[in-house]
C-alpha positions in Angstrom: 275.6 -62.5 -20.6 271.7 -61.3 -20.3 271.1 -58.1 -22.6 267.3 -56.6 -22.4 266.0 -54.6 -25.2 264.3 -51.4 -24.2 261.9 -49.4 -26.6 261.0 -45.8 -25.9 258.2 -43.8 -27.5 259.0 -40.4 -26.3 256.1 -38.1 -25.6 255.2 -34.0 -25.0 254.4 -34.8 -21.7 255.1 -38.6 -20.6 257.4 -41.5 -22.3 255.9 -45.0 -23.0 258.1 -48.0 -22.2 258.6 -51.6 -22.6 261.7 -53.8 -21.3 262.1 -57.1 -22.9 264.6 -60.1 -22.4 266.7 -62.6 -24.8 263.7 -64.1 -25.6 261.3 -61.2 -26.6 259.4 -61.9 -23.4 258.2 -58.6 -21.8 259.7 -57.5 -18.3 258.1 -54.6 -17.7 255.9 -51.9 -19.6 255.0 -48.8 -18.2 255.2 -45.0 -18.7 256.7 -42.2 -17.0 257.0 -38.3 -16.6 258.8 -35.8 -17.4 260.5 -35.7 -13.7 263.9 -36.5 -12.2 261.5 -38.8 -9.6 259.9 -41.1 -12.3 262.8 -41.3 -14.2 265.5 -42.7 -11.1 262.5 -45.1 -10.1 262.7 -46.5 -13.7 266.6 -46.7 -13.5 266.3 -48.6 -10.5 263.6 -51.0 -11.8 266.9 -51.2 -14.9 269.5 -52.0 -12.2 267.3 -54.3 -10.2 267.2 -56.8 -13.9 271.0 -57.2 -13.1 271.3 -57.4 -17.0 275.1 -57.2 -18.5 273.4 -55.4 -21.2 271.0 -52.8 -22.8 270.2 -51.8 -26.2 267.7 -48.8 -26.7 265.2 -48.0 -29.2 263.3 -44.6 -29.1 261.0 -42.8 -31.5 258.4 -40.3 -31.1 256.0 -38.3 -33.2 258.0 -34.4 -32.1 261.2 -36.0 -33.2 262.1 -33.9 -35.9 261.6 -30.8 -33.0 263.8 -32.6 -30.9 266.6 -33.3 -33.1 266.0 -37.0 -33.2 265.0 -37.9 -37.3 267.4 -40.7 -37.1 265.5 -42.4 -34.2 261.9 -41.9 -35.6 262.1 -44.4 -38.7 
């Protein structure tokens, strides 16, 4: 089973990336905008890993606006 780790840092205007593998070794990195476009190109960058599974991090500095406190320890 391969599992990638993802880490998000979620911005105002664009999101920061980075996939990594079992072995902390970076897969891709990137960022992407707020757009249905840039987001289905990075699911299909996801789906082309062929990974059995994911684990997501995300934090962000507006995350007590969003609702997401728990994520931005």
């Amino acid at each position: 089973m391969s599992r990638l780790y993802i880490g998000f840092d979620i911005g105002s205007e664009t999101h920061r990336y980075c996939v990594m593998n079992e072995l902390h070794e970076t897969l891709i990195r990137g960022s992407l905008k707020h757009s249905i476009r840039e987001i289905s190109k990075f699911i299909e960058e996801l789906k082309a890993l062929k990974s059995d599974a994911m684990m997501v991090g995300m934090e962000g500095s507006n995350a007590r606006r969003c609702g997401l406190q728990a994520c931005s320890h």
